[in-house]
Backbone bond lengths (Angstrom), bond angles and torsions (degrees), N, CA, C in turn:
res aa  C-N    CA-C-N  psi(-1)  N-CA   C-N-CA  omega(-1)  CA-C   N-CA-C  phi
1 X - - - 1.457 - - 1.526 109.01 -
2 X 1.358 121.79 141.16 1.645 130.01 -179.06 1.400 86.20 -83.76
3 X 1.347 87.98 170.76 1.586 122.15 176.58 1.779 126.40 62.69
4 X 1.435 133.80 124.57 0.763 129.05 -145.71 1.886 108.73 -153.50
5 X 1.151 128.34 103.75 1.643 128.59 -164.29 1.668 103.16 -70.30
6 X 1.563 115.76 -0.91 1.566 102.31 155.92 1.214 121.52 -94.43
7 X 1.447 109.92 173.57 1.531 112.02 166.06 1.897 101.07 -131.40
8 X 1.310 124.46 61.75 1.025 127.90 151.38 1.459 125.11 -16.26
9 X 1.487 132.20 94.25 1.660 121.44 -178.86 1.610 106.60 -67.78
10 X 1.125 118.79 -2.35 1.520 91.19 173.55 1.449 107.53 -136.93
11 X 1.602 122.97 38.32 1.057 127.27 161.64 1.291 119.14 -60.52
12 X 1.631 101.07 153.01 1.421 116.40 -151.22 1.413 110.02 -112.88
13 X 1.815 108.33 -17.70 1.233 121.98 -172.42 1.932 93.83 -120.91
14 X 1.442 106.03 95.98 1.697 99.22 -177.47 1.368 95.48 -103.47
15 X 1.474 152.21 4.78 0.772 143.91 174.73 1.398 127.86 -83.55
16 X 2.043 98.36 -23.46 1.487 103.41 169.35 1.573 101.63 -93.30
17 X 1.144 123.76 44.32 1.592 114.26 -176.15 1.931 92.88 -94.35
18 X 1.142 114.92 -42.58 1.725 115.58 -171.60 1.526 102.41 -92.62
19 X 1.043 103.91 156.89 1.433 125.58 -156.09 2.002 100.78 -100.01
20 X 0.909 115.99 19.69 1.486 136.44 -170.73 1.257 137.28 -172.18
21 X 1.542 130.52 157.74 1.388 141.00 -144.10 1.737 97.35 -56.70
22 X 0.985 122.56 157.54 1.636 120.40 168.68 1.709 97.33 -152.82
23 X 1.424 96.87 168.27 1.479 115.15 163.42 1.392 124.37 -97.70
24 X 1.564 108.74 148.65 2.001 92.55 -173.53 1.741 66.93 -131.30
25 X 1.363 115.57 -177.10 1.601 139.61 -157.63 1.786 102.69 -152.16
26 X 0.714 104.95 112.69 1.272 111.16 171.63 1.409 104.71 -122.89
27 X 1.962 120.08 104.22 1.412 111.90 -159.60 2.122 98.15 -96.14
28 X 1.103 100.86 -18.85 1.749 93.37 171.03 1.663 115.60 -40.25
29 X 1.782 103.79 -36.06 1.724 100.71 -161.59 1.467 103.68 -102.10
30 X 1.456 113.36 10.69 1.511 112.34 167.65 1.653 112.47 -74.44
31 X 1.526 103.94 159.10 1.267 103.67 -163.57 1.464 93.41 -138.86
32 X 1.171 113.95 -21.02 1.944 123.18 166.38 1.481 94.24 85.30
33 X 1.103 127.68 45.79 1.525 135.37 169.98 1.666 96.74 -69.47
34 X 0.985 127.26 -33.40 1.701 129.68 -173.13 1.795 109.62 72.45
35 X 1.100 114.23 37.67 1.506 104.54 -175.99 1.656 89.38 -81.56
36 X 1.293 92.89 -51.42 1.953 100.48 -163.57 1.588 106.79 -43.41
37 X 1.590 115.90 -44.69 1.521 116.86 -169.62 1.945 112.00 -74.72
38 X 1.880 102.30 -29.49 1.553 101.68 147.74 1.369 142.47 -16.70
39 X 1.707 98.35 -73.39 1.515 123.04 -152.36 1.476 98.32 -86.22
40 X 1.308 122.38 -59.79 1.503 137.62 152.78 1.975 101.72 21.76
41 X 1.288 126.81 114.78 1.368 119.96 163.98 1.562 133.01 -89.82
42 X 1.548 85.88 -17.54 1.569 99.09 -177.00 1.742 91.34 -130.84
43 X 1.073 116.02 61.83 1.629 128.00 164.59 1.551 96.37 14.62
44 X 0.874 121.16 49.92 1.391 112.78 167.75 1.937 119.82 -75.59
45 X 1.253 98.55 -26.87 1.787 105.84 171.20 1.683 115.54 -72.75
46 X 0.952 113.86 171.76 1.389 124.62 -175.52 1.864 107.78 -177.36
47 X 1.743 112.80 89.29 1.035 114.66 162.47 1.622 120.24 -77.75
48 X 1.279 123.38 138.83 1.470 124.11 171.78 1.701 104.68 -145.83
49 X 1.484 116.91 178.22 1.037 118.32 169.43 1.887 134.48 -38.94
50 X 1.310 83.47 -27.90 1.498 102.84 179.10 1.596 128.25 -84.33
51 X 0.940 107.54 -33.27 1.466 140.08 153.00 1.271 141.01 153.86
52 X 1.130 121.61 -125.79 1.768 116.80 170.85 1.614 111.38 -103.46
53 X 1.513 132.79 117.74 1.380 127.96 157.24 1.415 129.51 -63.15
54 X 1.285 135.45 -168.57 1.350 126.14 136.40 1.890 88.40 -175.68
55 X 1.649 86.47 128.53 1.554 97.22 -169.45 1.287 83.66 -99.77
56 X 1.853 117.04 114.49 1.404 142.37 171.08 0.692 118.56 -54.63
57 X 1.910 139.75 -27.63 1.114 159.29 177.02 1.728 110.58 -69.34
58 X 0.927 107.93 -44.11 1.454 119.74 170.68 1.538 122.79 -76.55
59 X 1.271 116.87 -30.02 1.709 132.23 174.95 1.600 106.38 -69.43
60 X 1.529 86.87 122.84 1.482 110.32 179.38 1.687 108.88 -92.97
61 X 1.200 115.92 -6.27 1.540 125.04 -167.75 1.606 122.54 51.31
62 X 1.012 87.26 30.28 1.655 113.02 176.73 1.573 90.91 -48.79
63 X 1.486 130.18 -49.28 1.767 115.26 161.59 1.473 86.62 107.67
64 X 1.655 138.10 -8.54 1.583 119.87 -172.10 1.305 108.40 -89.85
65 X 1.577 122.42 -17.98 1.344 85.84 169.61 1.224 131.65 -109.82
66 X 1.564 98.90 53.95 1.628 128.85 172.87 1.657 114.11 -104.29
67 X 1.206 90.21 -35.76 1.679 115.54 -177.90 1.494 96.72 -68.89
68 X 1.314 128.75 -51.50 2.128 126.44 -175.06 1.064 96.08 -83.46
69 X 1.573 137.15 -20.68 1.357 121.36 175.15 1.218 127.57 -33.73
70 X 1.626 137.51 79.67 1.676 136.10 175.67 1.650 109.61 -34.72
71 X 1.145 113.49 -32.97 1.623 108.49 -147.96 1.770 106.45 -119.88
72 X 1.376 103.23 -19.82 1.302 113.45 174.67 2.021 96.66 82.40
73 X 1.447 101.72 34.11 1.731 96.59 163.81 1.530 113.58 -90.50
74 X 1.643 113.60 13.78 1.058 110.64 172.88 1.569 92.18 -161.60
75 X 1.640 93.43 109.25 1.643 125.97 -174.35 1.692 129.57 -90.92
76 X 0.994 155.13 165.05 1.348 138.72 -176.39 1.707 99.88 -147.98
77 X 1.447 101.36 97.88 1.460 111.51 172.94 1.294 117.52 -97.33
78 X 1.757 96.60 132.88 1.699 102.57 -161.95 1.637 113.23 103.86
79 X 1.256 101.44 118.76 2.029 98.31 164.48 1.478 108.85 -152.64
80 X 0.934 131.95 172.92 1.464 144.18 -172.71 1.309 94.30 -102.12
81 X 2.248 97.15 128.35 1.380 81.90 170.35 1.557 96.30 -145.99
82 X 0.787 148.32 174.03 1.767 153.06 -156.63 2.084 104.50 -111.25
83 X 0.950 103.89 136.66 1.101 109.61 168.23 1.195 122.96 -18.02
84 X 1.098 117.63 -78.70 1.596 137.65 -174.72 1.526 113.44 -70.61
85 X 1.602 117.17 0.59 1.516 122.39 152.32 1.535 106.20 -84.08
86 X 1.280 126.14 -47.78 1.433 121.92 -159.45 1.566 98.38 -78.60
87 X 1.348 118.46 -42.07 1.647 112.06 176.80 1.505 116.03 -61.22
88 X 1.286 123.42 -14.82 1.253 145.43 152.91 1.657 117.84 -40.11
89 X 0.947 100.92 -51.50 1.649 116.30 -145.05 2.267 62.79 -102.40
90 X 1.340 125.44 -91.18 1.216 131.51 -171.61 1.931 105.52 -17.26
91 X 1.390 102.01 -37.81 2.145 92.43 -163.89 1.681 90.94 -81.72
92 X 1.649 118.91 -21.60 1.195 111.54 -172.71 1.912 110.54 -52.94
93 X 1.282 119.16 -37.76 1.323 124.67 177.84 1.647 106.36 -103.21
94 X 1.021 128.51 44.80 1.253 149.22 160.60 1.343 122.16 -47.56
95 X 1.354 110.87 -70.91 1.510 132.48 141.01 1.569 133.08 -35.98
96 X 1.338 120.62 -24.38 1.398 129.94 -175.02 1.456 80.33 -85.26
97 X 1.430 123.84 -57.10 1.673 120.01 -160.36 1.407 124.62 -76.97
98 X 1.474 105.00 -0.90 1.073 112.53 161.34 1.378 120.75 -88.29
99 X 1.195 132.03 -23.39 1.323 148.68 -178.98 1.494 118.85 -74.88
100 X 1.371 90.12 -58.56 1.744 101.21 161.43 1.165 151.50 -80.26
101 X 1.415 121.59 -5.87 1.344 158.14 -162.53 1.568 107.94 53.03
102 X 1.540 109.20 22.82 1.525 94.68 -168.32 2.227 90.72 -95.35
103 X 1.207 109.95 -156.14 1.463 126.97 -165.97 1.212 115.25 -153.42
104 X 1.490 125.13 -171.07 1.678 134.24 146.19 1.567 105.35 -74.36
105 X 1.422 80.22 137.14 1.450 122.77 163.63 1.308 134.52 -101.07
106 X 1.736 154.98 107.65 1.389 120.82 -165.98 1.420 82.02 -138.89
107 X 1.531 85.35 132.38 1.595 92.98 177.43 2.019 91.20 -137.34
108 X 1.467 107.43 -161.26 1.079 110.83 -169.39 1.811 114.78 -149.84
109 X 0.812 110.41 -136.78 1.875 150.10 -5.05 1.656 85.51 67.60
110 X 1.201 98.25 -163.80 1.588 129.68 146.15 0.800 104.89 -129.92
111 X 1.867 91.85 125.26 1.679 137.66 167.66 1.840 99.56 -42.31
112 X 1.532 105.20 -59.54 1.470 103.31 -158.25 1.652 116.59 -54.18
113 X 1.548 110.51 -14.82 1.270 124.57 -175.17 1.458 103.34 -64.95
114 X 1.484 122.57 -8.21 1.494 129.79 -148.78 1.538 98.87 -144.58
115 X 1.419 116.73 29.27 1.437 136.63 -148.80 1.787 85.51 -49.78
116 X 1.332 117.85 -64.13 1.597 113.82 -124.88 1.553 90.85 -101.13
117 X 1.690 120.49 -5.47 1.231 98.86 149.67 0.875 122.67 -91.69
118 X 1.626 140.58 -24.49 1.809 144.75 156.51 1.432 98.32 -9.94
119 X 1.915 92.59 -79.93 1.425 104.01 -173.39 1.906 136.57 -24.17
120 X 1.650 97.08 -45.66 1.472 114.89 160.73 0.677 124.55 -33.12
121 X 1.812 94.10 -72.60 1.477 113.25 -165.30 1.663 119.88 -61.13
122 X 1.528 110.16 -38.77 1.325 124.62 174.10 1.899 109.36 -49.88
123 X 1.311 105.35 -42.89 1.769 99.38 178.91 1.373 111.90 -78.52
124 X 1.217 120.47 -34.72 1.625 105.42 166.75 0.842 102.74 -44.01
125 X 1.489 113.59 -68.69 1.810 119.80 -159.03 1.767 104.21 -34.20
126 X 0.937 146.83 -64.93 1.492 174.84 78.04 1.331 88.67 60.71
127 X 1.457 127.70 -87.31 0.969 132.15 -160.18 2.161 107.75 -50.76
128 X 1.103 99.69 -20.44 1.767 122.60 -157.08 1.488 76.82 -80.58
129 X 1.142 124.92 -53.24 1.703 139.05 -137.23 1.322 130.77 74.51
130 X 1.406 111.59 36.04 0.958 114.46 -178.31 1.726 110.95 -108.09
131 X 1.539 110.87 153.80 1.621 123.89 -174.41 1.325 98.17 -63.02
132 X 1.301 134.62 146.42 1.628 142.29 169.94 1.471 111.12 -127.17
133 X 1.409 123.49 148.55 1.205 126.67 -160.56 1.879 90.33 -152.60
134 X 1.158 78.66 133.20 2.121 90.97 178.52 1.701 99.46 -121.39
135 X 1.813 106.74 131.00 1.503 95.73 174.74 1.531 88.21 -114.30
136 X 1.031 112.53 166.09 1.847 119.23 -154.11 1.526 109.02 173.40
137 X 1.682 97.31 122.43 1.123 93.76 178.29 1.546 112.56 -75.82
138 X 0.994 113.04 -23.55 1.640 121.64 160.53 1.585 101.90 106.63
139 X 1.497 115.68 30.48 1.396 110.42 159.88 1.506 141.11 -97.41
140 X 1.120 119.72 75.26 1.161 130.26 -137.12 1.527 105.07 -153.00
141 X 1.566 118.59 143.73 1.722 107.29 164.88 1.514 125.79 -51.73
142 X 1.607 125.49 139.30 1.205 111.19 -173.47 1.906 111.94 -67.54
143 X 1.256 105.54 -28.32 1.562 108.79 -179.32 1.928 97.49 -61.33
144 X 0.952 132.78 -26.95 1.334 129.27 -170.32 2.178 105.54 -95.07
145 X 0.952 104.89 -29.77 1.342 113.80 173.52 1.441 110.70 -86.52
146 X 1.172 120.29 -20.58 1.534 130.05 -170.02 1.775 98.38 -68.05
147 X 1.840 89.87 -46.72 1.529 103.12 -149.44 1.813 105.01 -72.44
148 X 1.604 112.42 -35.44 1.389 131.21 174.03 1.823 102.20 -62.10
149 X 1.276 105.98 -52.35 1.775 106.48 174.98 1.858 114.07 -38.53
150 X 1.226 110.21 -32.31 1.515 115.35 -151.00 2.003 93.41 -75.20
151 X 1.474 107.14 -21.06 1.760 105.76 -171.86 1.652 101.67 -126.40
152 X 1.471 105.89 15.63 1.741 106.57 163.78 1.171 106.66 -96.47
153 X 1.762 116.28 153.59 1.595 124.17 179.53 1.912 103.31 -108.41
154 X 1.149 86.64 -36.17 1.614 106.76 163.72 1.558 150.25 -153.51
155 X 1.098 121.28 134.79 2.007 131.58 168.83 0.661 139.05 -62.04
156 X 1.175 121.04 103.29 1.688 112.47 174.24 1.330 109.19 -111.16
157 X 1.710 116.87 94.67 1.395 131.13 -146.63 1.757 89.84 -98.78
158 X 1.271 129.14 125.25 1.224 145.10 159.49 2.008 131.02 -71.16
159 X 0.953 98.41 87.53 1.600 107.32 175.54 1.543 119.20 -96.61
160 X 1.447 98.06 121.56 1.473 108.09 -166.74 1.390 109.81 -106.76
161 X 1.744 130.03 -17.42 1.337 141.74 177.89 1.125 111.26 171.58
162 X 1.507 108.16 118.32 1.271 126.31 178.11 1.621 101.19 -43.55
163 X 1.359 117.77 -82.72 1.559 140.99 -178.74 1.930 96.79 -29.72
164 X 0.774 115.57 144.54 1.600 139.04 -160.86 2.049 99.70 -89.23
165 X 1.380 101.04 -59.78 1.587 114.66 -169.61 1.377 98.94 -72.01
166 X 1.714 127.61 -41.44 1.575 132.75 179.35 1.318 98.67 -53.26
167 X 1.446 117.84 -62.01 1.889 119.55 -164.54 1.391 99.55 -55.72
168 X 1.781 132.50 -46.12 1.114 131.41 -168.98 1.683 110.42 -60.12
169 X 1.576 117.06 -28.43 1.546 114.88 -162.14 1.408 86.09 -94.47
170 X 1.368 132.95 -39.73 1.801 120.81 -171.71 1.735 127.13 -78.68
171 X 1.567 95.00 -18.31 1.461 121.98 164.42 1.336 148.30 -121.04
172 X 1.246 109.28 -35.34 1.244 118.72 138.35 1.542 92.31 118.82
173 X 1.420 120.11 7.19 1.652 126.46 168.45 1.538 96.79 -108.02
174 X 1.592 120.83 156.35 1.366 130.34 129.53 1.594 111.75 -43.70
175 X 1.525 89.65 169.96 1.926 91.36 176.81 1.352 92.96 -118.30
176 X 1.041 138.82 -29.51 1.957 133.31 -161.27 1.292 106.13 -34.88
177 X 1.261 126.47 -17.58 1.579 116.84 175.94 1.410 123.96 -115.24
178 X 1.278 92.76 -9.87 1.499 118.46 141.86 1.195 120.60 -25.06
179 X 1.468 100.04 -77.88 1.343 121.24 -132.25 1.647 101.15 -100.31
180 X 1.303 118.60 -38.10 1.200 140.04 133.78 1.775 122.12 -19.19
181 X 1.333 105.81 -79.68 1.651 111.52 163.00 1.695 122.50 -43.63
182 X 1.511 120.93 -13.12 1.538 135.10 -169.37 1.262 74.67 -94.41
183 X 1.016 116.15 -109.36 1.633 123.48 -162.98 1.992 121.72 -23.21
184 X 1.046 86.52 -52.63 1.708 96.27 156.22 1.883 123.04 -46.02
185 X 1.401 97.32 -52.04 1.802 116.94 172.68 1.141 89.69 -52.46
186 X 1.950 127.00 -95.28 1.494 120.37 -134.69 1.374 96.34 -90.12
187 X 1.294 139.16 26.72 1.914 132.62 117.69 1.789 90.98 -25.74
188 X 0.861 93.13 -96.42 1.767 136.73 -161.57 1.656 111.30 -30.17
189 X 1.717 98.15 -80.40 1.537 104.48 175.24 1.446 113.73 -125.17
190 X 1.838 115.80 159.17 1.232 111.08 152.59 1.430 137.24 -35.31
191 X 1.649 119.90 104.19 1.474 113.94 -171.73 1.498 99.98 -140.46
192 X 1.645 100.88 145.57 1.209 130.21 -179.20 1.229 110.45 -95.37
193 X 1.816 126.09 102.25 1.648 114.33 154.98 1.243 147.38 -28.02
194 X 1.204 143.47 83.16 1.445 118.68 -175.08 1.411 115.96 -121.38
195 X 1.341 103.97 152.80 1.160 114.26 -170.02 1.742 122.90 -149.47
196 X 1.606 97.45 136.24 1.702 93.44 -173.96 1.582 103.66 -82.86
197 X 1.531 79.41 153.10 2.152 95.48 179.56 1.163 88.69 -104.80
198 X 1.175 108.56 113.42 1.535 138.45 172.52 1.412 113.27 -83.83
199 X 1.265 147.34 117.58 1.377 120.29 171.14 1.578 130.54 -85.01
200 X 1.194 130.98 122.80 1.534 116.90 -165.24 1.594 99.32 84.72
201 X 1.108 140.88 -15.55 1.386 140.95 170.60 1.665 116.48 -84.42
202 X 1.421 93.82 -91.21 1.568 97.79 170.88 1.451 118.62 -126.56
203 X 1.366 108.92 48.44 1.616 104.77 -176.15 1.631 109.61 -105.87
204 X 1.343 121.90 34.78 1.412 105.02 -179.02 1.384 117.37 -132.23
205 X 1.220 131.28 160.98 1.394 122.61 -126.53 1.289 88.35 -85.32
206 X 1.344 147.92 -23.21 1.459 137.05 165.58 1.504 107.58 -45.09
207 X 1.084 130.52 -56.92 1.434 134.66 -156.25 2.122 94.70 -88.96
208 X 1.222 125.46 -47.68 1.030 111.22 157.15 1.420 123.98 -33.40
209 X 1.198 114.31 -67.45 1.797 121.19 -169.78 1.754 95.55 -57.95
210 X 1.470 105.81 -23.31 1.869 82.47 -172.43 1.594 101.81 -98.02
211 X 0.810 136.05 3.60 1.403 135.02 146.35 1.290 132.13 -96.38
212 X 1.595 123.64 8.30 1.354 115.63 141.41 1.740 117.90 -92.77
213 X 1.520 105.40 -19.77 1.623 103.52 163.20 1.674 117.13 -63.53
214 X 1.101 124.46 -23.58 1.395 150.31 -175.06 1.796 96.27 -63.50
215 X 1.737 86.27 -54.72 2.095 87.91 -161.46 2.004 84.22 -90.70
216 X 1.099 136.92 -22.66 1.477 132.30 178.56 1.473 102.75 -54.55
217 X 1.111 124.85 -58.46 1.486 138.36 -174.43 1.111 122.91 -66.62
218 X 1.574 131.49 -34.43 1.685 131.03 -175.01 1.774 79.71 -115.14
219 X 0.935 124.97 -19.66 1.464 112.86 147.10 2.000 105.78 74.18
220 X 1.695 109.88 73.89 1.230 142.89 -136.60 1.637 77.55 -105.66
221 X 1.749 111.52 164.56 1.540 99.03 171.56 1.438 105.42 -91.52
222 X 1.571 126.27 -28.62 1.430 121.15 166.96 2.159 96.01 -159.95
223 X 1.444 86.24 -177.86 1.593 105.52 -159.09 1.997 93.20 -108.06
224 X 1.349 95.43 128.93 1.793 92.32 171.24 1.381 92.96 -120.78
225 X 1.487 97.93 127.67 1.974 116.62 161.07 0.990 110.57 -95.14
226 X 1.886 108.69 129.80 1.696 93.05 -155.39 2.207 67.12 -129.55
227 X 1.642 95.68 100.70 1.542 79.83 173.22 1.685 120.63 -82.65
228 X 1.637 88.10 165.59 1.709 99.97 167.24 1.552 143.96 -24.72
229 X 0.974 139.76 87.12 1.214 135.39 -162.78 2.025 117.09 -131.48
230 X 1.379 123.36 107.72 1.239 104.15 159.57 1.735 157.29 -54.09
231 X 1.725 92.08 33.93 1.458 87.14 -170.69 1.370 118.98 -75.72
232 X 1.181 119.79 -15.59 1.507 119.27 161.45 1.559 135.72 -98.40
233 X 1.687 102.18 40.22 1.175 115.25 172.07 1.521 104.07 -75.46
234 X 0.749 129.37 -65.99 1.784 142.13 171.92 1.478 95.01 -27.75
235 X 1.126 150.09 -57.62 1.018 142.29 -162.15 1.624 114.35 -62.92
236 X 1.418 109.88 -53.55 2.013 96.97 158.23 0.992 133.04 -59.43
237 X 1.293 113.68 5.12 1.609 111.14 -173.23 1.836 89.39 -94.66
238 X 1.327 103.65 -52.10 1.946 104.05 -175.46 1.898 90.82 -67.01
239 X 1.126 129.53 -13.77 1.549 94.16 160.12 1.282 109.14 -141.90
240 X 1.412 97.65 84.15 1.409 137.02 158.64 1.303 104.36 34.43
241 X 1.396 124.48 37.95 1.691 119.66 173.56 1.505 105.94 -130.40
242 X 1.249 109.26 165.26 1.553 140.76 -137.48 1.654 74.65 -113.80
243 X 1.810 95.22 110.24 1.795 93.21 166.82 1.772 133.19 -72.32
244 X 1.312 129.52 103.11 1.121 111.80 -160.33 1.624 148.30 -59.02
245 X 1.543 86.58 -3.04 1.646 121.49 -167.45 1.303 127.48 -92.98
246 X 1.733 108.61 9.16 1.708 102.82 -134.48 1.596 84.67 -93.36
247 X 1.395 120.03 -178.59 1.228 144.07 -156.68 1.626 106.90 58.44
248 X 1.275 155.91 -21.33 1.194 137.23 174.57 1.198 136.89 -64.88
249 X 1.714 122.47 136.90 1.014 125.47 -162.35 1.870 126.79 -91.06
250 X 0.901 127.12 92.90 1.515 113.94 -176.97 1.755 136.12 -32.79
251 X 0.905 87.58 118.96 2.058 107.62 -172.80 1.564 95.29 -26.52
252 X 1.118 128.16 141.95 0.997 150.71 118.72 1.605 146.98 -23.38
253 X 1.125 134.59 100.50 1.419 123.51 -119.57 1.759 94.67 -78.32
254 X 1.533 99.61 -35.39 1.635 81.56 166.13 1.484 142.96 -87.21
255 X 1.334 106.12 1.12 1.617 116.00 144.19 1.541 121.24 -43.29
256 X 1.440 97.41 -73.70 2.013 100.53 179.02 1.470 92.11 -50.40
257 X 1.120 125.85 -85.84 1.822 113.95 -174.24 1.175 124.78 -23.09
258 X 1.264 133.75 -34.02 1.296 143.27 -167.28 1.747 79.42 -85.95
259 X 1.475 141.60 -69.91 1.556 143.86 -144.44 1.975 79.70 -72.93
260 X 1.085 114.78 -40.06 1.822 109.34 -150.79 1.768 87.16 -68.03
261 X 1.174 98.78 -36.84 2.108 91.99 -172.01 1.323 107.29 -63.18
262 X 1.328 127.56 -30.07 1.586 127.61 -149.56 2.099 89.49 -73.01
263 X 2.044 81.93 -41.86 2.135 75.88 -165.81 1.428 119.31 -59.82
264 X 2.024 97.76 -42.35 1.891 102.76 157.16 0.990 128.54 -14.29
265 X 1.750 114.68 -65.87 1.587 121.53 -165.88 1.427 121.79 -83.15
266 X 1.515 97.43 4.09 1.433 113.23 169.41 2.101 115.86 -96.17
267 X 1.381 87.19 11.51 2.003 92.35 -167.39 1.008 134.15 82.23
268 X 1.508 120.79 2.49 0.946 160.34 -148.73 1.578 110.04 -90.90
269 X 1.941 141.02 89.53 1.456 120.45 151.20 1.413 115.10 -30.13
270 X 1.312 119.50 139.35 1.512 127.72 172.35 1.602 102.51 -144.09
271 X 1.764 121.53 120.31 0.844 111.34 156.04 1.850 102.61 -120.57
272 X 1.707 106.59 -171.21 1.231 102.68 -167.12 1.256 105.10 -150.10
273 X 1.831 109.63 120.91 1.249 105.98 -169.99 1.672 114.79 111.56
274 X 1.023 126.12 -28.42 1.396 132.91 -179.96 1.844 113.32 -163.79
C-alpha cells in the first residue's frame, strides 16, 4: 500500500512514502527517442546530448510520459486497483499458501494509511481462508487498528525508537501512540517486534536492552532486527530526490551479534533480517 505518515531518513522503500502514482527514471534504458519531451504538457522534459532531464518542479504526474515510454526509462510506480483485482492477483498463489502454510501479507507504506481498504481486503482474505499478516508501524487511531486487528492472524509491529524526541528527529512523528498501539496489539494478536538497526541512531546496547524490555513486557512472540542497508538508495535518485542518509556505514556483523545476544539473555526469540 502507498502512502505513509512517516518520513523515515533512511527508508529504503521511498516510493511507498506518497499515497499516489509517481514516476521513477531509469536513465540506462533511455534511448533519447524524445517521445517523453513531446507528450509532456507543462514541458517539463528536456532531451539534449547529455541526456534526458525532467524538472520535478514542473511535473504534474500527469503519468504520459510513462505511458510513450518504448523502453520503460520512464516507469510509473503505484496504480489504483479495486478489491476484486488484488484478490485476483492474491487467489492466483492460493495454492503456494496452501502448501506452505504461509498467507497474505500487506504491508506498505503503511497499510493503516489505507485503513478501510486493508480492512476489505483483510475479510476476503478470511473469507478465502487464508492466514493474514499486517506490517505496521502502528501509527494509527486505536479505534481504526482495533477494527483491522479483528481479521489479522498476525503483526509485524515496527519500532523505530523507544525515546519519544529520537523517533521525532529520525521520522518526523512522536511514538506515544506508537508505543501505546504495541501493547494494545499483542493484548489482542500474535505479533512480532521489529526493528531497524540504525547506526548512530538506535544501535547501542542501551537502546537495544530497552526494546527487548519493551517486547519482554507486552510480551511479543520474538524480536526481528532488520539491520541498515542501502539498497534503496538508487531509488531517490529515479525519483528525483536527494537521499537523506548518505555517508553511513553498515553494522558490522559482529555488532548486530553482539545487540542480538543482549535480547537472548533477556528470553527473548531473536531472529535477524526478517
Amino acid at each position: 500500500m502507498k502512502g505513509c505518515p512517516l518520513r523515515c531518513r533512511w527508508c529504503s522503500n521511498p516510493e511507498s512514502q506518497n499515497p499516489y502514482p509517481e514516476i521513477m527514471t531509469y536513465d540506462v534504458k533511455c534511448i533519447r527517442c524524445g517521445k517523453c519531451e513531446q507528450i509532456c504538457p507543462m514541458n517539463a522534459i528536456t532531451i539534449s546530448q547529455k541526456g534526458r532531464k525532467i524538472a520535478r518542479t514542473q511535473c504534474t504526474l500527469c503519468l504520459k510520459c510513462a505511458e510513450v515510454c518504448p523502453t520503460g526509462a520512464i516507469s510509473i510506480s503505484g496504480k489504483y486497483m479495486t478489491i476484486e483485482e488484488v484478490m485476483k492477483e492474491v487467489g492466483s498463489d492460493k495454492l503456494f499458501y496452501q502448501n506452505s502454510g504461509g498467507g497474505v501479507t500487506i504491508s506498505g507504506g503503511e497499510p493503516l494509511s489505507q485503513w478501510e481498504f486493508v480492512l476489505q481486503l483483510l475479510k476476503e482474505c478470511k473469507q478465502e481462508g487464508l492466514h493474514t499478516a499486517l506490517d505496521t508501524c502502528g501509527y494509527a487511531p486505536w479505534h481504526i487498528l482495533e477494527k483491522v486487528l479483528e481479521h489479522t492472524d498476525l503483526i509485524l509491529f515496527d519500532i523505530k525508537h523507544i525515546n519519544s524526541s529520537q523517533h521525532r528527529k529520525g521520522t518526523g512523528k512522536g511514538n506515544r501512540l506508537i508505543l501505546d498501539n504495541a501493547k494494545r496489539t499483542a493484548a489482542k494478536v500474535r505479533t512480532w517486534l521489529r526493528f531497524p538497526l540504525i547506526p548512530g541512531y538506535n544501535d547501542s546496547d542501551e537502546h537495544v536492552r530497552e526494546v527487548a524490555e519493551l517486547a519482554t513486557k507486552i510480551r511479543v512472540e520474538k524480536v526481528s532486527i532488520l539491520p541498515y542497508h542501502e539498497w534503496g538508495k538508487a531509488k531517490y535518485e529515479k525519483l528525483g530526490r536527494r537521499y537523506p542518509f548518505k555517508n553511513t556505514q553498515t553494522l558490522s556483523d559482529w555488532h548486530i551479534q553482539k545487540l542480538q545476544k543482549i535480547i537472548e539473555n533477556m528470553g527473548l526469540k531473536v531472529t535477524v533480517g526478517n
